[in-house]
N, C-alpha and C positions, 0 to 999 in steps of 0.2 A: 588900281583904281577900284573905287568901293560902290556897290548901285545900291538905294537905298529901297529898300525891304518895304511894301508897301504894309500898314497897320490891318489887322485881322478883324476883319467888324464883326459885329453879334452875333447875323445871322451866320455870317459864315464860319465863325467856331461852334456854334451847336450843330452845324451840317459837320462839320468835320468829328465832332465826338462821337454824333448819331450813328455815321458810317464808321468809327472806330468800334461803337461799341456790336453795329448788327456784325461786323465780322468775327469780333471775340465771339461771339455766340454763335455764327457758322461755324467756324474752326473747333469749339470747347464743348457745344449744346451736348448736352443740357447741362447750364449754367448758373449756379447761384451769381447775386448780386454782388456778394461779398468776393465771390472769387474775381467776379467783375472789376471789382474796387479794384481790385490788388493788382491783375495783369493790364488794366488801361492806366492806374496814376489819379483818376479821376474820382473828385467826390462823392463820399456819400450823398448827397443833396442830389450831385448832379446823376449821377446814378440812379436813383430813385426818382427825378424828374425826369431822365429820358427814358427810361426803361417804360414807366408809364405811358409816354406821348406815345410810346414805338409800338403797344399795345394798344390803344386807342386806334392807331392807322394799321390795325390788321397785320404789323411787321414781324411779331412775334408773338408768340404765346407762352402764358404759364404752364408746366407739366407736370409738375410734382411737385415734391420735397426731397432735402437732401435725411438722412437719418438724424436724428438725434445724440447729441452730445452732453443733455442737461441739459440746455437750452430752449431759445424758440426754432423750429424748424424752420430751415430756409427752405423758399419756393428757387423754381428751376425755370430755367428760359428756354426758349428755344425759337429757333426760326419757322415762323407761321407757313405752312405750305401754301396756302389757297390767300397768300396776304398779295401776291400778283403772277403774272404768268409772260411767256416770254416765245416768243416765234422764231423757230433756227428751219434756215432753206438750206439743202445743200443740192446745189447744180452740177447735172452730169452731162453727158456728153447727149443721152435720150432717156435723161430721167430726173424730178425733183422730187426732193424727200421734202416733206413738213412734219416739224414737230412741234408742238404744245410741251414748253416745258413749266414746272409750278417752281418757286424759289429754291426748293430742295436741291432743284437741276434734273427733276426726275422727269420720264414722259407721260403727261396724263394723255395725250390725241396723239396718232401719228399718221400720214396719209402719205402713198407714192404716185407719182404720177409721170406714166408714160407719155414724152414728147420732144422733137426731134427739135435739141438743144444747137450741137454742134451746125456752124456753118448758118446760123439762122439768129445771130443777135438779134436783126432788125424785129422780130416777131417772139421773143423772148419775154421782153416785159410785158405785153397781154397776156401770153400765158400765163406767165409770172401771177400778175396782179388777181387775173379771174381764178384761179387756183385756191390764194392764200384767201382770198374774197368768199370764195364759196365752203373753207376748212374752217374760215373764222364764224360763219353761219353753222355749221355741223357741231362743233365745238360747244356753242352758246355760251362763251367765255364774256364776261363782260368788257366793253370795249373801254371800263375805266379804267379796268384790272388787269388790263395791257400795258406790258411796262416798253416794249421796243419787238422789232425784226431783226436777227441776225440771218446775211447769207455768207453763205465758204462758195467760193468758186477757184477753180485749179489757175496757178500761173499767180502773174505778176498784178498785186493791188495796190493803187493811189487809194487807203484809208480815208484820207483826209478828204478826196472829191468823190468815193466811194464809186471809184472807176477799175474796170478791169482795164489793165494797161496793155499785156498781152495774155494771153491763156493759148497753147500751144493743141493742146488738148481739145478744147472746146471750138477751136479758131475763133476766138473773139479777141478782137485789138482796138484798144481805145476804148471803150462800151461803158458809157455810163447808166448805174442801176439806183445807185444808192439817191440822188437826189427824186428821183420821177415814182419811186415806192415812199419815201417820203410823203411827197407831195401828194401822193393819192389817199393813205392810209394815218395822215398826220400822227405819226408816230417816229421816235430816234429809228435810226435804220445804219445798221452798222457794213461793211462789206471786208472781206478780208479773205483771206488765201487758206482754202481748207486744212490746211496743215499746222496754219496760224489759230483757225477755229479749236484743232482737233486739241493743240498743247493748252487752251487758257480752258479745255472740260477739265484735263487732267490736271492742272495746276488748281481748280477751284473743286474739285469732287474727287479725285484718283491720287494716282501713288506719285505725282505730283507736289502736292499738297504737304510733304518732306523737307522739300527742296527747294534751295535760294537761286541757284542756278542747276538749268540742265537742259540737256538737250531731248527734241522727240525728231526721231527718223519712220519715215512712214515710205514702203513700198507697194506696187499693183501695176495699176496702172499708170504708172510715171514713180520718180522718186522724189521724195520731200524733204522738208526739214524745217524745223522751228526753233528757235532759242528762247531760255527765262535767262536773264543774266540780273542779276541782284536783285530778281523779286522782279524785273521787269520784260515783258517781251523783246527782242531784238529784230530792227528791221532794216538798218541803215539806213545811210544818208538821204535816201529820195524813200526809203521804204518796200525799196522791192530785192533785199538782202537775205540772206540764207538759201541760195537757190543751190541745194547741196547735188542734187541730179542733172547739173548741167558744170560742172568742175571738170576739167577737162583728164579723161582717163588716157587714152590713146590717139593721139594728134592724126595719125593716117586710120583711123579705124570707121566705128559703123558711123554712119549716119544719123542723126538725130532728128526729130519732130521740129523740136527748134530752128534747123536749119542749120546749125553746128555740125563739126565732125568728130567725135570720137569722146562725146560727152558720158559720163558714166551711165546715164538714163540708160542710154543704149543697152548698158550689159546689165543693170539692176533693175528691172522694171519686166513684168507680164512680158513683154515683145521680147526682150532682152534676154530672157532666159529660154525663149521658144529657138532665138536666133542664133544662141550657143548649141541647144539642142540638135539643130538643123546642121549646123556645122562639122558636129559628133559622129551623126549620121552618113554626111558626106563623106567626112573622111575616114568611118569603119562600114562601108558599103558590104563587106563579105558578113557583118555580123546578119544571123538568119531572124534576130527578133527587132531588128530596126524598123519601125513604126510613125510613121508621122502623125502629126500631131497640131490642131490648129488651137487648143486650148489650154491654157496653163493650170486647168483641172484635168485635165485628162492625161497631162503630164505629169502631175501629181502622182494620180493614180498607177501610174506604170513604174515609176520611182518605189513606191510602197509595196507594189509588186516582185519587186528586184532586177528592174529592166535598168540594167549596168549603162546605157549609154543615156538615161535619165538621170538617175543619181550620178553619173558624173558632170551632167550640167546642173545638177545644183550644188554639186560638191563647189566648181567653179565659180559659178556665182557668189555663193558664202563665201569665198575668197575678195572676188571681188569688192563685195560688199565691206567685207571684214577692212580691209586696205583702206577704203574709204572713211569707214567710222576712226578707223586710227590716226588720219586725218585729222579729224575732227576735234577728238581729247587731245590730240597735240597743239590745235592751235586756240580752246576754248577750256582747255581742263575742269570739263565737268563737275559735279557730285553726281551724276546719276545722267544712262543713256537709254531712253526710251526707245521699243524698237514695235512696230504697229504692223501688223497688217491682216486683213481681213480672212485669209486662209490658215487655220490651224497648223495643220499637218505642212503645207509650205515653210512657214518659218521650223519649224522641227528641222526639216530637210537643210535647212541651209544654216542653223545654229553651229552646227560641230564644225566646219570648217570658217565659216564668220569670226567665230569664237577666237579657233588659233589664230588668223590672222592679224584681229584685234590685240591679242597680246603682246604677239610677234611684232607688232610696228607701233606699238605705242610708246612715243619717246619717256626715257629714264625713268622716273617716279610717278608720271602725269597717271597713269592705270593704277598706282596701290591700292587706292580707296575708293577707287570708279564703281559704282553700281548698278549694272545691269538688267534691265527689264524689258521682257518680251512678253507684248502684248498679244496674245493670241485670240481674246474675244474682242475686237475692233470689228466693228459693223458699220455699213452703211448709214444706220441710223445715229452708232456714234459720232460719226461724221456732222451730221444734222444737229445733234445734241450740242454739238460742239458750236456752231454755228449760234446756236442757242444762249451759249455761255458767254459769247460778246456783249451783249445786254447788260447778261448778269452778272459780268465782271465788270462794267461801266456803271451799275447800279449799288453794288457793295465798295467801289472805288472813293478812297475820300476827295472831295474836290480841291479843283490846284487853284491857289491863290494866285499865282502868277508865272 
């Protein structure tokens, strides 16, 4: 059965060139016209009539010249930084990051703000609201030159009613954010799962920006996971898919946040490796430099140290971890597996046993060509940034006919 194709009206094929052509020039800048010509398909006319419009509305600007051939010099494009700006929240358990970002994806503002998130939906959006209210006054961004709010919050997101569905983390369930920030700040308002934020930075700014599909794994304080699957985020069927930290590792094992038993969260996450370490301890009681520990930096430190019953909970851990990512290329076969997390030296610790694991359990061919990347400057404010990047991936996105 055939459904018939609805015809592409005026305006909406010049929106779809416009945003064909601002992305050749995110992706190329700085861009002759000509080269433009050649990698859209699109006319010279139309070429030189959008490229114009798109300079008139501040989208781009001219930068140069290309060198000389005998010819006339081509002029060079490029995406206008101050042509609008963009608002990523990211929500923690007692803390929200704001960032100001400009089209580049870069931070011009950034502000934090201490306030007791977790266990407190009901008083969230005030905070929320007076927050970004009184950053968007410091800023003195013009409120034309706002293009949307993105927020990342932890756990399961209805995009679509821009609801936290559960967040384990935060204890929020059900919580609707996205329409009543709307409504205050008449502006698009996007909402989505930090993890979701952190892979569409790296897909439109970072090592990302390679790849048709791939995965981003991101650990701390819980574990994550995002998917691009041909150029496209994955979320399934209701949208709350990829929840890689709650796959069940050990059926009778620890307990999980979720309320689950024996979820990998448990053994791959800040708590997770504190509660291996504990264990380590318990059962080499005679060792004379056993030390407890209530922080996963301080247990860092004593690893780097060469306190043996540390390094061997992270040796375990990168195992763990390692198992699961091979997991993953077996049932997604990557190009490329991102791996995030905000402590340095912790992913160092847990690389060489991750590593083998990963090898070890990646079925037949699916690892030949895998490429592996460890993020080790992922920040907080990445996080934010990223949050950021929803906007500006809805604003360089060509629109859908139907």
């Amino acid at each position: 059965m055939y459904r018939q194709v609805p015809p592409v009206d005026r305006k909406m094929m010049q929106k779809i060139n416009q945003n064909t052509l601002l992305n050749l020039i995110r992706v190329h800048a700085p861009i002759s016209r000509t080269e433009l010509r050649r990698l859209s398909g699109l006319s010279q006319g139309t070429i030189f009539g959008m490229t114009a419009s798109l300079i008139e509305q501040q989208l781009i600007v001219e930068t140069g010249e290309t060198q000389s051939t005998g010819g006339r010099k081509a002029e060079l494009l490029e995406i206008y930084p101050e042509g609008g700006y963009v608002l990523g929240l990211e929500i923690r358990e007692y803390e929200l990051v704001m960032v100001l970002l400009n089209l580049h994806g870069n931070i011009v503002a950034i502000e934090h703000y201490e306030a007791q998130f977790r266990s407190n939906a009901v008083y969230a959006l005030d905070w929320i609201t007076t927050s970004v209210d009184a950053f968007i006054r410091r800023t003195q961004v013009p409120r034309e030159k706002l293009l949307g709010i993105g927020c990342g919050v932890s756990g399961g997101v209805n995009t679509h009613l821009g609801e936290v569905v559960d967040s384990w983390i935060l204890d929020w369930h059900n919580v609707t954010i996205g329409p009543p920030l709307h409504e205050h700040f008449k502006l698009p308002v996007f909402v989505d799962n930090s993890v979701n934020c952190l892979i569409c930075y790296e897909r439109l700014f970072r090592s990302g920006q390679m790849y048709h599909n791939f995965l981003l794994v991101t650990f701390g304080r819980g574990l994550g996971m995002a998917a691009i699957i041909r150029d496209s985020p994955f979320r399934g069927s209701q949208g709350l898919g990829a929840e890689f930290g709650h796959i069940p590792f050990d059926a009778h094992g620890r307990f999980c946040e979720c309320g689950n038993q024996g979820c990998l969260e448990a053994y791959v996450s800040d708590h997770g490796i504190l509660r291996t370490y504990a264990e380590i301890v318990a059962g080499a009681s005679s060792h004379a430099d056993a030390v407890d520990v209530s922080l996963v930096e301080q247990l860092v430190e004593l690893a780097m140290q060469g306190n043996q019953d540390a390094l061997r909970a992270f040796e375990l851990t990168g195992t763990y971890l390692g198992n699961g990512l091979a997991c993953l290329v077996n049932l997604f076969n990557p190009e490329c597996l991102i791996i995030c997390n905000e402590g340095e030296h912790l992913l160092s610790l847990l690389s060489p046993s991750m590593k083998t694991a990963l090898k070890q359990h990646t079925f037949s061919q699916l690892g030949k060509n895998l490429q592996l990347i460890c993020e080790k400057s992922t920040t907080i404010e990445s996080w934010a940034r990223g949050a950021g990047c929803l906007v500006l991936q809805d604003f360089f996105a060509s629109p859908k006919q139907f």
